[in-house]
N, C-alpha and C positions, 0 to 999 in steps of 0.2 A: 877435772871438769870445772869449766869456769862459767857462776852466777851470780845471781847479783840478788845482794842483801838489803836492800831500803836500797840507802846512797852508795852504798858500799859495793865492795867485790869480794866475793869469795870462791877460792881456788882450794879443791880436794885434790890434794896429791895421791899417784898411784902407788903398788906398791914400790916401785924398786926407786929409790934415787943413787945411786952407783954410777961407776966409772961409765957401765956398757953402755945405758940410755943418758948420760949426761947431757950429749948434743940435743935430743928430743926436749930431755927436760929443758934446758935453756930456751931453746926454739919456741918454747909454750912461757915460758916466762918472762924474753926478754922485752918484752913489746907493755907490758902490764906498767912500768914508772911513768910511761907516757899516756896510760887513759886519765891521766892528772883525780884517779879516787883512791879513797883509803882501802886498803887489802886485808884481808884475813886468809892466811894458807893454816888449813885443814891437814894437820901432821899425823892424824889417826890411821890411816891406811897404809902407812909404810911398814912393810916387812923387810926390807932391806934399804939400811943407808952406809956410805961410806966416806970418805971424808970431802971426794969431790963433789957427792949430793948435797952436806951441809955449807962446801967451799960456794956453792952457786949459791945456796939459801941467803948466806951471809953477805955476799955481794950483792944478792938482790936490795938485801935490807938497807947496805947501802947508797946504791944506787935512789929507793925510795927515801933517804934520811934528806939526800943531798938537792932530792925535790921539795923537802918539805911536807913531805904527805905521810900518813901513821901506814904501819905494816905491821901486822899480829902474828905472831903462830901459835895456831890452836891444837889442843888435842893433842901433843905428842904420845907416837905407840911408846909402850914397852923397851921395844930395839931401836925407836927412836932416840929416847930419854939417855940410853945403855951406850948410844956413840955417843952420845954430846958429854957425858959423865966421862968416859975412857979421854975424851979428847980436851976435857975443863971447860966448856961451853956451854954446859947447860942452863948458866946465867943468860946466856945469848938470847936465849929462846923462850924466857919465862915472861908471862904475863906480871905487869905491874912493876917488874924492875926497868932500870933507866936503862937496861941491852935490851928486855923483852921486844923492844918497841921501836920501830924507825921514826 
C-alpha cells in the first residue's frame, strides 16, 4: 500500500516478495523513481523473500540513487533480515549506513 508521509512516500510491502509475484511486485514499484519524492518501503510484513524480491529491491534503490532522491528501508521482518544475512546484504538495507540509503 502506497501513502504519503509529509513530503514523502511510504510503500508497505506485502508479504511474499519471491520469484512467483515478482512481476506484481515490480509493476507496483516500477513507476515510484519518477514521482521525483523521497521513499520509505516498509519491510515489516514480509513473510517470505527470496533473492529475486531483494534483486528488484536493490534495483529500485538504484534506479532511485541515479535520480538523486533518498529511498529507506524500514522495518525489516525476521525472514527478512535471515535472507539479506545468508545473502551478505544486510548492510544494503540498514538505516544510517552509506548502502542503507539511495
Amino acid at each position: 500500500m502506497l501513502t504519503h508521509r509529509g513530503s514523502e512516500l511510504l510503500l508497505k510491502l506485502g508479504e511474499e516478495c519471491i520469484l512467483s509475484s515478482i512481476v506484481e511486485i515490480y509493476e507496483k514499484l516500477a513507476f515510484l523513481p519518477s514521482m521525483g519524492l523521497p521513499m520509505h518501503i516498509d519491510l515489516a510484513g514480509i513473510t517470505d523473500i527470496d533473492f529475486c524480491g531483494i534483486q528488484v529491491l536493490l534495483s529500485l534503490k538504484k534506479e532511485f540513487r541515479n535520480k538523486n532522491l533518498p529511498l529507506h528501508f524500514e522495518s525489516p521482518s525476521v525472514i527478512c533480515l535471515k535472507a539479506l544475512e545468508q545473502l551478505g546484504l544486510k548492510s544494503d538495507f540498514e538505516e544510517g549506513s552509506p548502502h542503507g540509503q539511495a
